[in-house]
C-alpha positions in Angstrom: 81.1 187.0 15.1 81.9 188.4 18.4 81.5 192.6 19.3 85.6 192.7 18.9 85.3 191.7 15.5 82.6 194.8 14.5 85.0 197.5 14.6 85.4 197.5 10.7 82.3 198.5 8.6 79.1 198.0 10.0 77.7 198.5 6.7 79.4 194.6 5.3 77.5 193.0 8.6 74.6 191.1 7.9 71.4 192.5 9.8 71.3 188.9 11.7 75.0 188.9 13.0 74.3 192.2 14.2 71.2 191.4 16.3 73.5 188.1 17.6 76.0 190.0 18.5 74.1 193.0 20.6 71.8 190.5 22.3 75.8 188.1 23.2 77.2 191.3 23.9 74.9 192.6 25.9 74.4 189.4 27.9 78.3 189.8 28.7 78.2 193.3 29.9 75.3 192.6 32.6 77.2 189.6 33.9 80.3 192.0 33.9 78.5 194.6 35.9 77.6 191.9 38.6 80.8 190.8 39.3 82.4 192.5 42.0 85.6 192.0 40.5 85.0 193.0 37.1 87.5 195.2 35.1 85.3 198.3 34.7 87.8 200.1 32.5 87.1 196.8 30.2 83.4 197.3 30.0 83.0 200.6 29.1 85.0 199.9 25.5 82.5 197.1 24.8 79.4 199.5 26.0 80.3 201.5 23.3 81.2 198.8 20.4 77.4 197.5 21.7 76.2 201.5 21.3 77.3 201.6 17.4 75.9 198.5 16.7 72.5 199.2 18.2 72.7 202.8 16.3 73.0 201.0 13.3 70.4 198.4 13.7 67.7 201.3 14.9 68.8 203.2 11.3 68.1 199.8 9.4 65.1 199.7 11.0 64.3 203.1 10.6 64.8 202.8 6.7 63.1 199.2 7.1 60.2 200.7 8.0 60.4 203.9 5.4 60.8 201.3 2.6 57.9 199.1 3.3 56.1 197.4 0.0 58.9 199.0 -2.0 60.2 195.7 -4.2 63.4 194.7 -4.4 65.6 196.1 -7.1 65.7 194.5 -10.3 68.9 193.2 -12.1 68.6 195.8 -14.1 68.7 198.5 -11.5 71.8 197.1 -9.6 73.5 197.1 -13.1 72.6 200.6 -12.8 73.6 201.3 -9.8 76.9 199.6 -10.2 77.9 201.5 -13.7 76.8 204.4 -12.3 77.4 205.3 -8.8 80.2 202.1 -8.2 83.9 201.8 -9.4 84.5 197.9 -8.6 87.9 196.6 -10.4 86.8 193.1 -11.7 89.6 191.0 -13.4 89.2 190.0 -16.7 89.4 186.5 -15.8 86.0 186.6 -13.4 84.3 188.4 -16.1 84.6 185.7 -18.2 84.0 183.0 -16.0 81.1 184.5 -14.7 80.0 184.9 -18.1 80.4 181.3 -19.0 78.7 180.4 -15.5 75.7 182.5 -16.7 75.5 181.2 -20.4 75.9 177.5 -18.8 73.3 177.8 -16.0 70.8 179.2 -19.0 71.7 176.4 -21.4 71.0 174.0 -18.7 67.6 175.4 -18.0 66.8 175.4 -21.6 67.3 171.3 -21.0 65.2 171.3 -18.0 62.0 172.2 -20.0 62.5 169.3 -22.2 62.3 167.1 -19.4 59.3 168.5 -17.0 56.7 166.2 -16.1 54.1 168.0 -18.5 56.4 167.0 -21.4 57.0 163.8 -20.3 53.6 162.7 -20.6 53.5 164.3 -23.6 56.8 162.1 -24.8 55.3 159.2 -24.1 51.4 159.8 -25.3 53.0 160.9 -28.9 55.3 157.3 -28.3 52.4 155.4 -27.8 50.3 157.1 -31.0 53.6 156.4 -33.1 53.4 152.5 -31.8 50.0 152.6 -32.4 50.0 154.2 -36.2 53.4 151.3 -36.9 51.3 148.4 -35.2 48.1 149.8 -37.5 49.8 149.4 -40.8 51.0 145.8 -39.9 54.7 147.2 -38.9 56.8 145.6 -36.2 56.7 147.6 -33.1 58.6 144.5 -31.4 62.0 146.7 -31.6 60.7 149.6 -30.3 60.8 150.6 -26.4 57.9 150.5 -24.4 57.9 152.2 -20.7 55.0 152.5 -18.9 53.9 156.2 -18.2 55.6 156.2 -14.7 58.9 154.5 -15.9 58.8 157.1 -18.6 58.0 159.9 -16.0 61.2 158.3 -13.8 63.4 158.3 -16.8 63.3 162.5 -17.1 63.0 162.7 -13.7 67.1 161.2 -13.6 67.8 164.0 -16.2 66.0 166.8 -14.7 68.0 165.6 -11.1 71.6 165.9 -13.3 70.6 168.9 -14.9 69.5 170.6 -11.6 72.6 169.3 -9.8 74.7 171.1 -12.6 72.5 174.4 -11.8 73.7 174.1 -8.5 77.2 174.0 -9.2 76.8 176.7 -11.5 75.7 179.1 -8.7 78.1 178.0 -6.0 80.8 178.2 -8.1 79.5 181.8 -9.6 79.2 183.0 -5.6 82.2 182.1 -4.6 83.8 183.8 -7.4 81.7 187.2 -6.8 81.8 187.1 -2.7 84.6 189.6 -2.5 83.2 191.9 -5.0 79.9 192.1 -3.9 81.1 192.7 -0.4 82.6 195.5 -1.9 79.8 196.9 -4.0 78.0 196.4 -0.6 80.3 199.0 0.6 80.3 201.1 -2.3 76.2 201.2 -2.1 76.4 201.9 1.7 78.4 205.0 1.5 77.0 206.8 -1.9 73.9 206.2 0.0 75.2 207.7 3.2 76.5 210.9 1.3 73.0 211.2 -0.9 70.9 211.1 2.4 73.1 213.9 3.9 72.6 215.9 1.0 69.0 215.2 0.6 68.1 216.0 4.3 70.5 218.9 4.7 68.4 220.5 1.7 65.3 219.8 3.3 66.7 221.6 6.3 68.1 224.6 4.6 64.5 225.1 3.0 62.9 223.9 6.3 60.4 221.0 4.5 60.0 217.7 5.7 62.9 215.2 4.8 61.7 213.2 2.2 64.0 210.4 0.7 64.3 210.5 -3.7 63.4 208.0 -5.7 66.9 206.7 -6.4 67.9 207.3 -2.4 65.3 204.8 -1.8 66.6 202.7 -4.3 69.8 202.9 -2.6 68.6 202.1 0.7 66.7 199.1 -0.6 69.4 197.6 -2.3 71.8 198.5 1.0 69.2 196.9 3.0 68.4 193.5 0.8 72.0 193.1 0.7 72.6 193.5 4.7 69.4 191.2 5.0 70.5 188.7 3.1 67.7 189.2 0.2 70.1 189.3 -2.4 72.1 187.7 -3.9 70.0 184.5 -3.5 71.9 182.5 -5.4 69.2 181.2 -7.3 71.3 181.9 -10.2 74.5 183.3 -11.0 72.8 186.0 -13.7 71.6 187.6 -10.6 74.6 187.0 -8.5 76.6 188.3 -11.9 74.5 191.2 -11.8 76.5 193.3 -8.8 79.8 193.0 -10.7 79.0 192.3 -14.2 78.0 195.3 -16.8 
């Protein structure tokens, strides 16, 4: 992303583009400056894209460092936040699918714990008892399948790696279907925040007290700052990338 392209809402750009783009940007304008025949009328536009830009890094900073050891919101909260302070139109159709996403990526995980290395050896110690007890009481345990432990250990592993793989489709298909909405919740978060901190410090001015951010403004500014960070969504699965747009 180059400094042109930041004239839209700071707010949607991630914290890393930002820093890319001062320290590019800022690169250009020094060898701007030392040409002779540089356009100066050209620089002094891009001088002041680079001044909002480093404003707004210095302000996430600022609210970085204010919001140290607080955790990151839970699902819960953002669910919250999005009923309460966020008016997102989500179709019908994403809902669902999203839904489905969530209720598949569950089911699947549900599998995986069949299939962990803990119960495999488990699997196969009970098979072995079984072959055991039939071979015991004179019974033909020819018919039966025998693995050794590691073959049996390989054998989940190959359903664990299917299982996982679907996982993963699960959540790349559940990002892609929330991206535009949770760049707009991103928005939505940014400027209730904005107004909520102007409120908050313009009473601690009127009663001349130290500002001191609420409960819920940190909230805010947590959530603001995990999502221009890149914290969240992880992606890890889509109930927590549902989570923004779903409630």
């Amino acid at each position: 992303m180059s400094l042109g392209g930041l004239d839209t809402n700071l707010a949607n750009v991630k914290t890393s583009d930002l820093l890319k783009c001062a320290a590019e940007a800022s690169a250009k304008i020094r060898q701007l400056e030392s040409d002779a025949d540089a356009d100066v009328e050209a620089i002094e536009p891009m001088k002041h894209r680079l001044k909002r830009v480093v404003v707004d890094i210095k302000r996430r900073d600022y609210w970085r460092n204010q919001l140290s050891g607080i955790p990151f919101p839970t699902p819960e909260q953002i669910k919250t936040i999005a009923v309460e302070m966020c008016f997102i139109d989500i179709p019908e159709a994403v809902r669902v699918r999203l839904a489905e996403l969530v209720a598949a990526w569950k089911r699947d995980g549900e599998h995986i714990l069949k299939f962990c290395p803990a119960q495999a050896t488990k699997d196969w110690q009970a098979h072995q008892n079984n072959l055991a007890e039939l071979a015991a009481s004179g019974g033909d345990v020819a018919g039966h399948e025998h693995k050794t432990l590691d073959a049996h250990h390989e054998s989940y592993r190959s359903k664990l790696n299917v299982l996982r793989s679907a996982q993963m489709r699960h959540t790349t298909e559940a990002r892609e279907l929330a991206a535009p909405f949770i760049e707009q919740f991103q928005s939505e978060v940014a400027e209730v925040a904005a107004i909520r901190e102007t409120n908050e410090r313009d009473n601690a001015e009127k009663f001349k007290i130290p500002f001191e951010p609420s409960a819920v403004l940190r909230l805010l500014k947590r959530t603001q700052l995990a999502l221009q960070d890149g914290e969240i969504p992880n992606g890890s699965s889509p109930d927590e990338i549902a989570a923004f747009i779903i409630n």
